[in-house]
KEMI-617722 format. One record per residue (C-alpha): residue number from 0; residue in three letters; y, x, z. Coordinates in nm, 2 decimals, m for minus. Each point is the difference from the previous one (the first is absolute). Layout:
BEGIN
<site num="NUM" residuo="Ala" v="Y" u="X" w="Z"/>
...
//
This chain:
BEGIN
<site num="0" residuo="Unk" v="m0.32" u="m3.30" w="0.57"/>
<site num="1" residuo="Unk" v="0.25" u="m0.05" w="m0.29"/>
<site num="2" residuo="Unk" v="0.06" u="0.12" w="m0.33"/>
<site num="3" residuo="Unk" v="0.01" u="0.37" w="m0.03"/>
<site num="4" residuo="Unk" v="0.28" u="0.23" w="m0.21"/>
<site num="5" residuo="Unk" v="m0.07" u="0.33" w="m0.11"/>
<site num="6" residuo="Unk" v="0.24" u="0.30" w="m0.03"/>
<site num="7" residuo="Unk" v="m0.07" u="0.28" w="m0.19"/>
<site num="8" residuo="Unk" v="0.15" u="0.39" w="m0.05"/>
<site num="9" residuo="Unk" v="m0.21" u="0.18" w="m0.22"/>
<site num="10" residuo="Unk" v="m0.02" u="0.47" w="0.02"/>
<site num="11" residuo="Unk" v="0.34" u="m0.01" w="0.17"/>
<site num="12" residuo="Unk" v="0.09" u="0.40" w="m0.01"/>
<site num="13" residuo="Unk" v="0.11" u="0.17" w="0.32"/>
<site num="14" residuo="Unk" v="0.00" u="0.38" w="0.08"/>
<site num="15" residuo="Unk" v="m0.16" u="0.02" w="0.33"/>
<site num="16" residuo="Unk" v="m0.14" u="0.33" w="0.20"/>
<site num="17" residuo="Unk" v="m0.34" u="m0.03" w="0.06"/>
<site num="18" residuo="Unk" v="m0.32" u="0.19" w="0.02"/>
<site num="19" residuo="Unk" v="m0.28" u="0.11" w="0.26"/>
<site num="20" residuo="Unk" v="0.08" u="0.35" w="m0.04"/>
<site num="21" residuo="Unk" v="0.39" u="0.15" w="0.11"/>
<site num="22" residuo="Unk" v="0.06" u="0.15" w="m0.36"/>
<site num="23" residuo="Unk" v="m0.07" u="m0.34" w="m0.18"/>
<site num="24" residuo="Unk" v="0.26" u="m0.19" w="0.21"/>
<site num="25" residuo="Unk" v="0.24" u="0.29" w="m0.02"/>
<site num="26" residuo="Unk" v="0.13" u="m0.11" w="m0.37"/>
<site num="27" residuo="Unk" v="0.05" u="m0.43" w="m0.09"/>
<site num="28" residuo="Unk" v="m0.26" u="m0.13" w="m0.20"/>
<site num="29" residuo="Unk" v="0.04" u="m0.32" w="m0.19"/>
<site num="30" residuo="Unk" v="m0.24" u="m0.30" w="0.13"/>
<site num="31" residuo="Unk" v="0.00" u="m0.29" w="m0.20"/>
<site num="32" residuo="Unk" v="m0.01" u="m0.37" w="0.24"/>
<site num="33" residuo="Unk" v="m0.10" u="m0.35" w="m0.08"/>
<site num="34" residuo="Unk" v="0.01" u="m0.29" w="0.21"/>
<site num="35" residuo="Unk" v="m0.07" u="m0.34" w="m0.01"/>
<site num="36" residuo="Unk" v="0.09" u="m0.25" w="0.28"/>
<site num="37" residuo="Unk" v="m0.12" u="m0.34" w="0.02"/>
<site num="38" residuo="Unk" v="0.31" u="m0.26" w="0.20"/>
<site num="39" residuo="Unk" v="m0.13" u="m0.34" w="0.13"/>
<site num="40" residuo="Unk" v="0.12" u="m0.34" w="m0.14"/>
<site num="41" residuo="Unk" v="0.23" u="0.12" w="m0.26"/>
<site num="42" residuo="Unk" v="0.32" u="m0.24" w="m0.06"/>
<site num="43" residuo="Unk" v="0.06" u="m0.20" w="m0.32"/>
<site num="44" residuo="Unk" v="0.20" u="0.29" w="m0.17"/>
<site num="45" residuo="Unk" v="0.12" u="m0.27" w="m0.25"/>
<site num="46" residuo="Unk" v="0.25" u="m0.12" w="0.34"/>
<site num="47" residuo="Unk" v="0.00" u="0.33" w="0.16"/>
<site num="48" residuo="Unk" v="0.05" u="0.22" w="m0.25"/>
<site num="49" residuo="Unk" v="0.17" u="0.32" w="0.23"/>
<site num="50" residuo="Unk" v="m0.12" u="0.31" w="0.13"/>
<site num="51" residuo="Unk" v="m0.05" u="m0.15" w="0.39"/>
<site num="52" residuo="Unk" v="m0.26" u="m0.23" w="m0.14"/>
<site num="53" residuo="Unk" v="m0.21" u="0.35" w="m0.06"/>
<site num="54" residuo="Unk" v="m0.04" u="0.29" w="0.10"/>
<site num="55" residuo="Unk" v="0.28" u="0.21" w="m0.14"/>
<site num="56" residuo="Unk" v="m0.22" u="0.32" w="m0.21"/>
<site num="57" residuo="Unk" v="0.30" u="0.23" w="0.01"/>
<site num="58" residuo="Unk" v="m0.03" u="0.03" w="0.40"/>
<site num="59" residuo="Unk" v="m0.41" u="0.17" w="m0.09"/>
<site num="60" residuo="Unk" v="0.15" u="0.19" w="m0.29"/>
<site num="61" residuo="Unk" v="0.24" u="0.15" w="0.23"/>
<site num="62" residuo="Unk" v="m0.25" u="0.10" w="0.28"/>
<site num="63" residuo="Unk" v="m0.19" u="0.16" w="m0.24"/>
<site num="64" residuo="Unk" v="0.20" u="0.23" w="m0.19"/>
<site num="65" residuo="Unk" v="0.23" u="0.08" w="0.29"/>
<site num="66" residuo="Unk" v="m0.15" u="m0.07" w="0.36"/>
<site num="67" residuo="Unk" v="m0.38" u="0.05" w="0.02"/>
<site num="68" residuo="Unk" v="0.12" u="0.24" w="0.26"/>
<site num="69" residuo="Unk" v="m0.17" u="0.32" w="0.12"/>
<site num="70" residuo="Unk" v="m0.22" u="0.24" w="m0.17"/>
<site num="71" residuo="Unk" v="m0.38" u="m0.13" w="0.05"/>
<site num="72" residuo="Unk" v="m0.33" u="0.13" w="m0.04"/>
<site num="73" residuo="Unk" v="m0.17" u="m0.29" w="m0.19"/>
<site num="74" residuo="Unk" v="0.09" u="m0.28" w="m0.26"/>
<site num="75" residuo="Unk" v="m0.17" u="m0.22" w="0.22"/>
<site num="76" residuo="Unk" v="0.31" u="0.03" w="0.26"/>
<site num="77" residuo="Unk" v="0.23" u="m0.04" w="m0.27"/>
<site num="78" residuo="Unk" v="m0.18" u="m0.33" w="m0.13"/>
<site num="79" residuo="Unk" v="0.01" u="m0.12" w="0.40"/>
<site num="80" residuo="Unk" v="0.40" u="0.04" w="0.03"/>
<site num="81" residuo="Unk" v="0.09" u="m0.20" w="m0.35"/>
<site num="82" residuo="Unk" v="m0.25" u="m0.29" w="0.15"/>
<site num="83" residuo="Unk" v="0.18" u="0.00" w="0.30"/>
<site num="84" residuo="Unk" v="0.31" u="0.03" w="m0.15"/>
<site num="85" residuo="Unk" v="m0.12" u="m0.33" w="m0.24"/>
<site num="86" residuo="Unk" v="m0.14" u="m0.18" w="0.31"/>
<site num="87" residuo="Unk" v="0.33" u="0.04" w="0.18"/>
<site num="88" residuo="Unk" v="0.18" u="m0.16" w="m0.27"/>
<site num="89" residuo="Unk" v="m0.08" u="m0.40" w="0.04"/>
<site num="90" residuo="Unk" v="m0.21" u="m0.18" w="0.23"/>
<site num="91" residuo="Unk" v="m0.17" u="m0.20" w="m0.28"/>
<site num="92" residuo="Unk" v="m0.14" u="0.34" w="m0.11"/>
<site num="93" residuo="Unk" v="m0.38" u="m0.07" w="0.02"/>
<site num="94" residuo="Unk" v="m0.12" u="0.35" w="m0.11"/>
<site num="95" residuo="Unk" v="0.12" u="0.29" w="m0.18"/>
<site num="96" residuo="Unk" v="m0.22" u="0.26" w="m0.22"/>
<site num="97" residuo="Unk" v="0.10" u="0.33" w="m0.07"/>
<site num="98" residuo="Unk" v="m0.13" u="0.25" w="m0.21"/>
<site num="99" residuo="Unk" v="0.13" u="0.39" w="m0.01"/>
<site num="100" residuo="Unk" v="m0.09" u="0.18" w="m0.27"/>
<site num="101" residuo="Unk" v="0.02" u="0.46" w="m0.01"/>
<site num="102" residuo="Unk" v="0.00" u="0.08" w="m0.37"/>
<site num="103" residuo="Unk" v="m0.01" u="0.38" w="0.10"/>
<site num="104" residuo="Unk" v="m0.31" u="0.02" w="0.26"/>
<site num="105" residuo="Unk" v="m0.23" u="0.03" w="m0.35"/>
<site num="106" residuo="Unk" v="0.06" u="0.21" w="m0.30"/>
<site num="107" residuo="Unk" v="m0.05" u="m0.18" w="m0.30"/>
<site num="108" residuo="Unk" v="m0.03" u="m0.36" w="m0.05"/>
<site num="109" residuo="Unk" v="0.00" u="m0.22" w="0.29"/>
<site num="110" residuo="Unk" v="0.15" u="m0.07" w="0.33"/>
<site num="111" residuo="Unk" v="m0.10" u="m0.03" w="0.33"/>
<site num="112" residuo="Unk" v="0.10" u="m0.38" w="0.19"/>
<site num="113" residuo="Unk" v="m0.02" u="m0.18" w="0.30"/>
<site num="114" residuo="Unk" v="0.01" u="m0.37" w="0.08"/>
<site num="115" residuo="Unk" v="0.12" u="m0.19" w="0.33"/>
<site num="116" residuo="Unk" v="0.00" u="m0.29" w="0.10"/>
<site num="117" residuo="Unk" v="0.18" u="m0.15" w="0.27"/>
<site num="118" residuo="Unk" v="0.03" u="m0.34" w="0.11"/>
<site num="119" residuo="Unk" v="0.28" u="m0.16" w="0.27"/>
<site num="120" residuo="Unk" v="m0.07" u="m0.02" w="0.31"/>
//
């Protein structure tokens, strides 16, 4: 195993339906998504220094503010379709981690959050 390179999005927003019960997936609710992916054997960016060298952000910002697709009943299904969304995007993806966080499941401070963590096949 080679070197490893991180990528990062930190609380991307996206307005998502979802919710156990019907009447809490009947309105879009704001969920708040990280990930971090780690790429094998990362180029000398110093020679390679364009967006095919890495994995291009833009393409996970994109699937989560506009296509996590269907309503769903938990953040943990949301969290599984942007890591396969990441893992689909290079083969030297080693492993993705996403976390999906529901600011309105608890009144007052705090937030509810789940973490996945998938790995290619």
């Amino acid at each position: 195993m080679g070197d490893l390179q991180t990528i990062r999005i930190d609380d991307a927003k996206a307005l998502v339906r979802v919710g156990v019960p019907e009447p809490e997936r009947a309105a879009q609710q704001e969920v708040r998504i990280s990930v971090t992916m780690a790429l094998d054997d990362p180029p000398d960016y110093g020679t390679h220094d364009r967006i095919g060298a890495t994995v291009d952000y833009d393409r996970i910002l994109h699937f989560i503010r506009d296509d996590l697709g269907e309503p769903a009943h938990l953040i943990e299904t949301l969290a599984d379709r942007v890591a396969g969304h990441c893992l689909s995007l290079s083969a030297r993806t080693r492993w993705v981690e996403v976390t999906v966080k529901k600011p309105s499941v608890l009144s007052g401070d705090g937030m509810v959050a789940v973490t996945v963590r998938r790995e290619q096949p």
